[in-house]
C-alpha positions in Angstrom: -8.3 9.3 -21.6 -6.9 5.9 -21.5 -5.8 4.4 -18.4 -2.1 2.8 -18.4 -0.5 -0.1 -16.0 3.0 0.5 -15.6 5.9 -1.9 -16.2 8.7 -2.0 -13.9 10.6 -0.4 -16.7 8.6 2.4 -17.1 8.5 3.2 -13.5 12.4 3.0 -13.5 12.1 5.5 -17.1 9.7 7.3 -14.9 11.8 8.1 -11.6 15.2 8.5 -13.1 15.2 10.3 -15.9 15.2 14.3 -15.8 12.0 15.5 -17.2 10.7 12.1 -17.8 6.9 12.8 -16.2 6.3 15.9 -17.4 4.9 14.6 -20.8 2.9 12.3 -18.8 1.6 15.3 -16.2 -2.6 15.0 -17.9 -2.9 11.4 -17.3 -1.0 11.9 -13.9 -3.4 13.9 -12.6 -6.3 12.1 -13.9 -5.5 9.1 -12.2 -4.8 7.2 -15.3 -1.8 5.0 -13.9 -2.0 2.1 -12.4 0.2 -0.5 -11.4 -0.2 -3.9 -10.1 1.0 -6.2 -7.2 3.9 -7.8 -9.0 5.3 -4.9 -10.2 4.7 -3.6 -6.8 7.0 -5.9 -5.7 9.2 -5.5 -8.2 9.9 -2.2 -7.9 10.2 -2.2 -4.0 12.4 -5.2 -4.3 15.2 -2.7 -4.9 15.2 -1.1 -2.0 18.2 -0.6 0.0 16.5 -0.6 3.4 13.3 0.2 5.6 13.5 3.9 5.0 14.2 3.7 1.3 11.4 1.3 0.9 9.2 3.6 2.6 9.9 6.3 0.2 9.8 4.3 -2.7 6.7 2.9 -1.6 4.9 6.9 -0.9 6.2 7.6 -4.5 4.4 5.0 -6.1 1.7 5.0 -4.4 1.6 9.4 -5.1 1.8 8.1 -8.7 0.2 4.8 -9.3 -3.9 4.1 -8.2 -3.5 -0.4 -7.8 -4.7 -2.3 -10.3 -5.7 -6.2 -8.8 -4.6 -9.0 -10.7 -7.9 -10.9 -11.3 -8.2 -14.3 -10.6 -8.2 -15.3 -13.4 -4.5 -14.4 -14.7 -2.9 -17.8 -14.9 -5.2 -18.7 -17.3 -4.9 -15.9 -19.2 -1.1 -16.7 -18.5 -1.7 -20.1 -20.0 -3.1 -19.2 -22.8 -0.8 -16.5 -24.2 2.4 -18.3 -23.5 0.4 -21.3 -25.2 -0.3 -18.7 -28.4 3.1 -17.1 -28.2 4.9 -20.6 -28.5 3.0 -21.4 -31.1 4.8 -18.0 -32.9 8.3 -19.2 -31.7 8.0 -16.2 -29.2 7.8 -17.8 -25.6 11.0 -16.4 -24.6 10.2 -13.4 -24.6 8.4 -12.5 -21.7 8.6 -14.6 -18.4 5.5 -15.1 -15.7 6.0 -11.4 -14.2 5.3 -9.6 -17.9 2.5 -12.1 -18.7 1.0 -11.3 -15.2 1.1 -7.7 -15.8 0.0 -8.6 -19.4 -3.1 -10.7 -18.2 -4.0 -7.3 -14.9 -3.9 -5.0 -18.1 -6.5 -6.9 -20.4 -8.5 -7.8 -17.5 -8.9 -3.8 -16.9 -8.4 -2.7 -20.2 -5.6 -1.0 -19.4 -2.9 -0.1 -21.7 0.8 -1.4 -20.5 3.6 1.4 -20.1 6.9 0.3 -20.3 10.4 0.6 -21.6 10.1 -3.4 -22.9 10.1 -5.2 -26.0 8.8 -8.0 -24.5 5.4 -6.5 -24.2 5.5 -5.6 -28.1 5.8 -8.7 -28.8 3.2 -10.3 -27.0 0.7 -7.3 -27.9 1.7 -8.8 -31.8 0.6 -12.0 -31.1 -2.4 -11.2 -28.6 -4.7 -8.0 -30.1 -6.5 -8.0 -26.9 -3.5 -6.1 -25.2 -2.5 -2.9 -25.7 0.6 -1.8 -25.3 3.0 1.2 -25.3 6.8 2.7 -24.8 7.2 5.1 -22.1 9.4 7.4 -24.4 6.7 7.9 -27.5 4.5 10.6 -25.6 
């Protein structure tokens, strides 16, 4: 089974949408998703006080195992922003994707999302994987 770190977008897909983790119940259960400090903080960053934050917090940490950022990331950051400007496609995803980008090849994890952005950079770097939250 293959393990997953989830986008910000996919959590949102995740959390708000009727129905939306039953597809997903297998890989759930199996520990299979992961998610990493800046999306951590991203996700909690919408919280509309302590108490809401605490609850966001116990559902993602119910749903999501953490996935470390290596040390390496910026690097890896580096580089693909490097590569992707050298397809005319460094727009498309800013330091917080490329992070999440850099945690998922590091743990060869495949990124869940609801985010073009990550399409595009899996087209320009094979060594992530990548897929949208809705095709299960």
């Amino acid at each position: 089974m293959n393990g997953y770190l989830l986008d910000t977008s996919a959590l949102w897909y995740l959390f708000r949408t009727p129905g939306a983790l039953e597809p997903w119940e297998g890989h759930i259960g199996a520990g299979a998703f992961h998610v990493c400090e800046p999306t951590r903080t991203e996700f909690l960053y919408s919280a509309t006080g302590p108490a809401h934050r605490d609850d966001l917090a116990g559902e993602l940490d119910t749903l999501c195992a953490l996935a470390a950022v290596p040390k390496s990331a910026w690097r890896w950051v580096d580089t693909a922003q490097y590569k992707l400007t050298q397809k005319g496609q460094h727009r498309s995803a800013g330091a917080i994707d490329l992070l999440v980008c850099a945690t998922a090849a590091h743990h060869d994890l495949t990124v869940l999302h609801l985010d073009d952005d990550f399409g595009t950079v899996a087209r320009v770097l094979p060594e992530l994987r990548e897929q949208n939250v809705r095709d299960r």
